[in-house]
C-alpha positions as CSV (number, residue, x, y, z in Angstrom):
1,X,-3.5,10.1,-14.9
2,X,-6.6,7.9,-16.4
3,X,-7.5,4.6,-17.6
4,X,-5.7,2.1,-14.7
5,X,-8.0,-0.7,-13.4
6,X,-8.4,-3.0,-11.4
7,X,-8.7,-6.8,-12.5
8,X,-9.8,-9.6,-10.6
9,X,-8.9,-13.5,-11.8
10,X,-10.8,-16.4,-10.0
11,X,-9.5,-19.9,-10.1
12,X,-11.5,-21.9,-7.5
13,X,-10.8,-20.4,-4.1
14,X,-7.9,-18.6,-5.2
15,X,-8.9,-14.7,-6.2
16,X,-5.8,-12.9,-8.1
17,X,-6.0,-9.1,-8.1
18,X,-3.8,-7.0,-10.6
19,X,-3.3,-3.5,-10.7
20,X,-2.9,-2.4,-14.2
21,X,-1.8,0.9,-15.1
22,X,1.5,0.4,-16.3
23,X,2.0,3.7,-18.2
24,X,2.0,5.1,-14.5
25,X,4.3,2.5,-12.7
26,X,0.4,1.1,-11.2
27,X,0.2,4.2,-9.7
28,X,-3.6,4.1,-8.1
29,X,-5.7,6.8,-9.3
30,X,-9.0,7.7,-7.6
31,X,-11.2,5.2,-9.3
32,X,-8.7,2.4,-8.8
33,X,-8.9,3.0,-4.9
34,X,-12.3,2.9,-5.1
35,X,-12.2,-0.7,-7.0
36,X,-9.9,-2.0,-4.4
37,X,-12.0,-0.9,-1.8
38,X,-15.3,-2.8,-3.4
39,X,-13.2,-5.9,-4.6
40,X,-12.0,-6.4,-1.0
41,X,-15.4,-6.0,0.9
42,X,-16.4,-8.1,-2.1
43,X,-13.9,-11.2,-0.8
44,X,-15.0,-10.4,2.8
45,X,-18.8,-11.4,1.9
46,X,-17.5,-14.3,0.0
47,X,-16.0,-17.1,2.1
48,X,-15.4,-19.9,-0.9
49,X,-11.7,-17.1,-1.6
50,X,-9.4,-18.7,0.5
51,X,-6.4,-16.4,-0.6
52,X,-5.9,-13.2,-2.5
53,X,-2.9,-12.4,-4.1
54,X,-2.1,-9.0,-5.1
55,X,0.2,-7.7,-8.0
56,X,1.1,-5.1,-10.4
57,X,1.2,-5.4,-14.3
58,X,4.0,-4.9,-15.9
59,X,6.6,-6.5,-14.1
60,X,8.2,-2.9,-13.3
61,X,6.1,-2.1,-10.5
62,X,3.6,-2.9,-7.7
63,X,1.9,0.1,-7.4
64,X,4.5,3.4,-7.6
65,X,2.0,5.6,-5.4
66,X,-1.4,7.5,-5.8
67,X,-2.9,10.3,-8.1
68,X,-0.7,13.3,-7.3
69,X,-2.4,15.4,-9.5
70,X,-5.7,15.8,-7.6
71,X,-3.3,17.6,-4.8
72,X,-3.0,20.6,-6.9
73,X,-6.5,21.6,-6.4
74,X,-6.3,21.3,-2.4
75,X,-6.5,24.5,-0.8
76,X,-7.8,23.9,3.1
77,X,-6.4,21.0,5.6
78,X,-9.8,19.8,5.7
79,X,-9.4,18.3,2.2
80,X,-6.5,16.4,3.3
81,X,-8.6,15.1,6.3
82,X,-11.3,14.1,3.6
83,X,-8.0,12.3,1.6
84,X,-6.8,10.3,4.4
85,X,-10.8,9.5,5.7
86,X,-10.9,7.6,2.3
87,X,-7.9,6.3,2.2
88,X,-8.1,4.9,5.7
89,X,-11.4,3.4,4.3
90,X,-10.2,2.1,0.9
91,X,-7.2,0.1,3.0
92,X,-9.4,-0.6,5.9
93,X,-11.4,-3.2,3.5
94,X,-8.1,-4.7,2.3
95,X,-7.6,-5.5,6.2
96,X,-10.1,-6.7,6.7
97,X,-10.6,-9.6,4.4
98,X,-10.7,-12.8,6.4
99,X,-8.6,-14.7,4.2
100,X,-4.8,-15.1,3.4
101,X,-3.7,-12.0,1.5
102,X,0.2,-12.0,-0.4
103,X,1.5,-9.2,-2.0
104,X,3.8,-10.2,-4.9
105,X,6.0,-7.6,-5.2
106,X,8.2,-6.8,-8.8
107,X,9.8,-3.5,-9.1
108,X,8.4,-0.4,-7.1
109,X,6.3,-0.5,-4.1
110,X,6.4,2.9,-3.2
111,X,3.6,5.7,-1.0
112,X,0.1,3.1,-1.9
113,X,2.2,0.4,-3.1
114,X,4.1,0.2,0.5
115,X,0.7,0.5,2.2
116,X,-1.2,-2.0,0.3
117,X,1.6,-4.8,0.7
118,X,2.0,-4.2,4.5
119,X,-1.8,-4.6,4.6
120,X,-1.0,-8.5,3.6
121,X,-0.4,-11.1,5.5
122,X,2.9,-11.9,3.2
123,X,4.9,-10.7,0.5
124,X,7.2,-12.2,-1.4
125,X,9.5,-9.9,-4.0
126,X,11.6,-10.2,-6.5
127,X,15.6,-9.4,-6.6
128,X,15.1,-5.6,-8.1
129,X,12.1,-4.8,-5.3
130,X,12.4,-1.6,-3.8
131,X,10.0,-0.3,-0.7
132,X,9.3,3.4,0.6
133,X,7.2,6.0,1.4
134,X,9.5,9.3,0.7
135,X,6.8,11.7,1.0
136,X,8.7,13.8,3.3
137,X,11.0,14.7,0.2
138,X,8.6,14.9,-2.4
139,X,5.1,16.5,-1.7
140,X,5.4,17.0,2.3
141,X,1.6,15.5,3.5
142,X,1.7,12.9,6.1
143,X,-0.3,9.7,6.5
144,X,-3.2,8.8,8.8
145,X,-2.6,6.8,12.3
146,X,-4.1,3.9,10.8
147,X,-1.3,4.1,7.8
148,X,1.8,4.8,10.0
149,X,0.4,1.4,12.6
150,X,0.0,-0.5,9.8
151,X,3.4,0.2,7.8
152,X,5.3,0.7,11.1
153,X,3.2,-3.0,12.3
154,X,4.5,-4.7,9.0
155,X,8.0,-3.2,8.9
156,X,9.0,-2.6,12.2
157,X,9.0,1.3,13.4
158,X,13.4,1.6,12.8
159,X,12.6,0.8,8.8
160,X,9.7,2.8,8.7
161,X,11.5,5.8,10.1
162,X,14.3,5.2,7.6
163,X,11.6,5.5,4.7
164,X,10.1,8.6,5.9
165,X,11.9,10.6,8.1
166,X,15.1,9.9,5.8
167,X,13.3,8.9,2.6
168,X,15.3,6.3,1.9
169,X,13.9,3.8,-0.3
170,X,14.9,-0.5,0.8
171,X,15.9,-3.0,-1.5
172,X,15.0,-6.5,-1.2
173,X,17.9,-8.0,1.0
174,X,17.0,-5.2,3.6
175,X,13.6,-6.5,4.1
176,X,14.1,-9.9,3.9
177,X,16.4,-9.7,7.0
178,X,13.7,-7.9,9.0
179,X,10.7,-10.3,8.2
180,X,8.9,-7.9,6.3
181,X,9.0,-10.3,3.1
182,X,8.6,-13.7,3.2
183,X,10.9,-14.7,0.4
184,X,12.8,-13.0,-2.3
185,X,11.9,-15.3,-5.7
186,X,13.3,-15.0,-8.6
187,X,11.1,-13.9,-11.7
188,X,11.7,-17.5,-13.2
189,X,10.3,-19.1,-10.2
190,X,7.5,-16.3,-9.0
191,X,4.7,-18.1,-10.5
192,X,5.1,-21.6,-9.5
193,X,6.2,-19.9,-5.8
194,X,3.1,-17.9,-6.1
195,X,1.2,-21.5,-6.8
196,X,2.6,-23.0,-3.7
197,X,1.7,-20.5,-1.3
198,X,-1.5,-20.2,-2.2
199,X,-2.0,-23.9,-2.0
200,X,-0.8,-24.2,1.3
201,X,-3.1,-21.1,2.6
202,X,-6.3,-22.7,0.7
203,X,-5.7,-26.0,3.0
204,X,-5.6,-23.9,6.2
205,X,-8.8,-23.8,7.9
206,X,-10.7,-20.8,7.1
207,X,-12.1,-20.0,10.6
208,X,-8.7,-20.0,11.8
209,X,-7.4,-17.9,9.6
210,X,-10.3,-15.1,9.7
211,X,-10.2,-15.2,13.7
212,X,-6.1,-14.7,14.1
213,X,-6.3,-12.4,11.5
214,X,-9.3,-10.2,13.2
215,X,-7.8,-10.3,16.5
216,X,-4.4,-8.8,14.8
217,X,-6.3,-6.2,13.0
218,X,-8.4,-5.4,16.3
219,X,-4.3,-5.4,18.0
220,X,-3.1,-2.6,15.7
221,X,-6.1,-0.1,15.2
222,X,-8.6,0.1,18.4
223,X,-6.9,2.0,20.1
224,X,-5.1,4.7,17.4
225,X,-4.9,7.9,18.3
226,X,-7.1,11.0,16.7
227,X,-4.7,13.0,14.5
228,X,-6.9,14.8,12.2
229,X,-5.5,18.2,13.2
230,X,-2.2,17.1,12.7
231,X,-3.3,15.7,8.9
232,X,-5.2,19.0,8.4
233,X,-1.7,21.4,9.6
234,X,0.2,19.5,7.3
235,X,-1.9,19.5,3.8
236,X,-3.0,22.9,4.5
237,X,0.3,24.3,4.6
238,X,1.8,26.4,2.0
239,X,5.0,23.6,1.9
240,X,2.5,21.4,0.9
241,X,1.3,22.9,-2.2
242,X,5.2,23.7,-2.6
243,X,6.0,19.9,-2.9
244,X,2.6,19.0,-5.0
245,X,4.0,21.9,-7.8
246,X,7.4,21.1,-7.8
247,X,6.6,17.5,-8.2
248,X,4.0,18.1,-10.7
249,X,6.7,20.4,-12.5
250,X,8.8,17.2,-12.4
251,X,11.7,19.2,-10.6
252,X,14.4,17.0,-8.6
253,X,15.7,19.0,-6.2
254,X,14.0,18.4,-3.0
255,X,11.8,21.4,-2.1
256,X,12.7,24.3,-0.2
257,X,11.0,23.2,3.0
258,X,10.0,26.4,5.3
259,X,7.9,24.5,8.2
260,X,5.0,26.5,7.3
């Protein structure tokens, strides 16, 4: 997977961020993280963004996941410890930016795509949305204590079981009843909803908003646990690099799981 980006659109104090690799449902590849990572430290140093809306091209997807391909080459836990360090890293910039963030979610937001929109402050979606993070019936790794408080925070810990200890992926209606979204727009009205939000956050007073939203981060990750051997059991195990060939062999049965 190649030639995603990420794009960036200024308009006064509003900064709209679009991932764009449609061929690949916006799934991120490394690079892409990387971008994020910079574009979001990039809006912490820069206190004239009021709000930062996020999206995916396309209209089919948010973002479907990450680069599964790199996962073929892993060999040791230790290089799934090194994955989830950078992921923690990547989405720990997204956190922290002192501004209103909204996820505007069309399609798929599924693994990275689930991540990144609980990592806003809002989301709003569109009828067809559809939220999980199956990855205990596709590749088998697990996420980082940073990723399972910040999904579980967004979601609520019942719906975030559901999406990974049962895989089950949410529509719309589902998350609309918990709180998780904010409203469910139609795609005729996403744009000029989209406008209004962001007006109302720019008006909010930015100090306000950058010290509730730093005492809610400091809330959900001072005091995670350390996991790393946990992370390192699972992506060194041989059911690992099972799930990463059968889904790179595109097969659809879910794999043969041997706890090992």
């Amino acid at each position: 997977m190649s030639g995603g980006r990420v794009i960036v659109e200024r308009r006064g104090a509003e900064a709209h961020v679009r991932f764009d690799n449609p061929s690949a449902h916006n799934a991120l590849d490394s690079q892409m993280w990387l971008d994020l990572r910079d574009i979001a430290r990039g809006f912490a140093a820069d206190r004239s963004v009021r709000v930062v809306t996020f999206r995916g091209a396309g209209g089919k997807a948010f973002v479907s996941g990450t680069d599964i391909a790199k996962f073929a080459d892993y060999e040791t836990g230790e290089q799934g410890i090194e994955y989830e360090r950078g992921i923690d890293e990547c989405m720990g910039a997204v956190d922290a930016i002192p501004c209103t963030t909204i996820a505007v979610v069309e399609g798929w937001a599924i693994g990275g795509g689930m991540n990144i929109s609980s990592a806003c402050d809002f989301r709003i979606a569109t009828p067809d949305a559809r939220f999980g993070s199956p990855i205990g019936r596709t590749i088998g790794n697990c996420l980082s204590a940073a990723s399972v408080a910040r999904i579980g925070g967004a979601v609520g810990i019942q719906l975030a079981k559901r999406m990974v200890l049962l895989g089950e992926i949410l529509g719309a209606e589902q998350l609309l009843a918990s709180n998780f979204l904010l409203k469910i727009v139609e795609r005729s009205d996403l744009d000029e909803e989209i406008a209004t939000l962001c007006e109302r956050a720019t008006q909010n007073a930015p100090l306000t908003t950058s010290a509730t939203k730093e005492t809610i981060r400091r809330m959900t990750y001072d005091a995670l646990p350390e996991i790393e051997s946990l992370i390192g059991q699972v992506y060194g195990s041989a059911d690992f690099r099972r799930g990463v060939a059968d889904f790179l062999a595109r097969t659809k049965a879910v794999p043969n799981w041997s706890g090992n």
